[in-house]
C-alpha positions in Angstrom: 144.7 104.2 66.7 143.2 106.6 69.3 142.6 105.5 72.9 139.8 104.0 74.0 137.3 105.7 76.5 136.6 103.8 79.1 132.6 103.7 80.6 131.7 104.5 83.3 129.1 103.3 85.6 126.6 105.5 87.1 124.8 105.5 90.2 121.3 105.1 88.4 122.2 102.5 86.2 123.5 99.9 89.7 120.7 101.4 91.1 118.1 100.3 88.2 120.3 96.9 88.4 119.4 96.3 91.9 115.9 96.9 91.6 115.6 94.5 88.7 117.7 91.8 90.8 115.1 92.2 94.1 112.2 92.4 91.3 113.0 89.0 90.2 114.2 87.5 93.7 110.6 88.7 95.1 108.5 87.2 92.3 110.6 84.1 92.3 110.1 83.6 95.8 106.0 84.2 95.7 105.5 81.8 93.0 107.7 79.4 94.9 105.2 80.2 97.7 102.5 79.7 95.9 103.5 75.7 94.8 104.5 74.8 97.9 101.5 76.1 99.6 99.0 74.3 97.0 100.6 70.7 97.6 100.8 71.1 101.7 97.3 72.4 102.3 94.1 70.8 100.6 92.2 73.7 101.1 94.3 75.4 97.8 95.2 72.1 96.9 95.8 72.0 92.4 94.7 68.0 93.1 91.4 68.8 94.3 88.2 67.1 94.1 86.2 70.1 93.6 84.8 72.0 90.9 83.9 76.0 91.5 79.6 76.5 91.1 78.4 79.8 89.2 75.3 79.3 90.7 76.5 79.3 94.3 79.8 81.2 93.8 81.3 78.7 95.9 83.4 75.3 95.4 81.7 71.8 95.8 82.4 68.1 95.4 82.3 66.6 91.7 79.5 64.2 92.7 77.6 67.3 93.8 78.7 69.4 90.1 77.5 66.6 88.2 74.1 66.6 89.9 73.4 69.7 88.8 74.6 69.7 85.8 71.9 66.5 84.9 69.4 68.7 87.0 70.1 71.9 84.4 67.5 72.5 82.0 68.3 72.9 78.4 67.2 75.0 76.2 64.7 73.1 73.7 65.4 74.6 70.0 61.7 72.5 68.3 59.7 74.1 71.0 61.3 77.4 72.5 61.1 76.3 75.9 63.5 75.2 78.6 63.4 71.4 79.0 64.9 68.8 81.3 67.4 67.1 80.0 66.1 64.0 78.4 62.8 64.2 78.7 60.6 65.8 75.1 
């Protein structure tokens, strides 16, 4: 049996190592960020009351969300028009 070769490693590849290694540190550590920062501050708080508005391109309170939405008219299919909900 012959000898074996032994491999050797190069600069790039404990370069490309280390890159990979703070990569995944740095993305670990913003998503860890990111949970932490949605339970301490009710402003980006997952638990929130609110619901985002297309209309308004902003964020209000469900009481205010479902408002609207029995507010919305509907699209009547017997007539072609736009009705309010519940009334013919």
């Amino acid at each position: 049996m012959g000898k074996r070769k032994e491999i050797k490693k190069s600069y790039t590849t404990s370069v490309l190592g280390s890159i990979i290694v703070i990569t995944f540190l740095l993305s670990a550590g913003y998503f860890t960020y990111g949970i932490v920062r949605s339970y301490t501050n009710e402003e980006f708080s997952v638990n929130s009351d609110k619901v985002w508005c297309a209309n308004c391109q902003t964020y209000h309170d469900k009481e205010t969300a479902a408002k609207e939405q029995e507010e919305k008219l509907a699209w009547c299919v017997n007539c072609q028009k736009y009705h309010a909900p519940g009334i013919d």
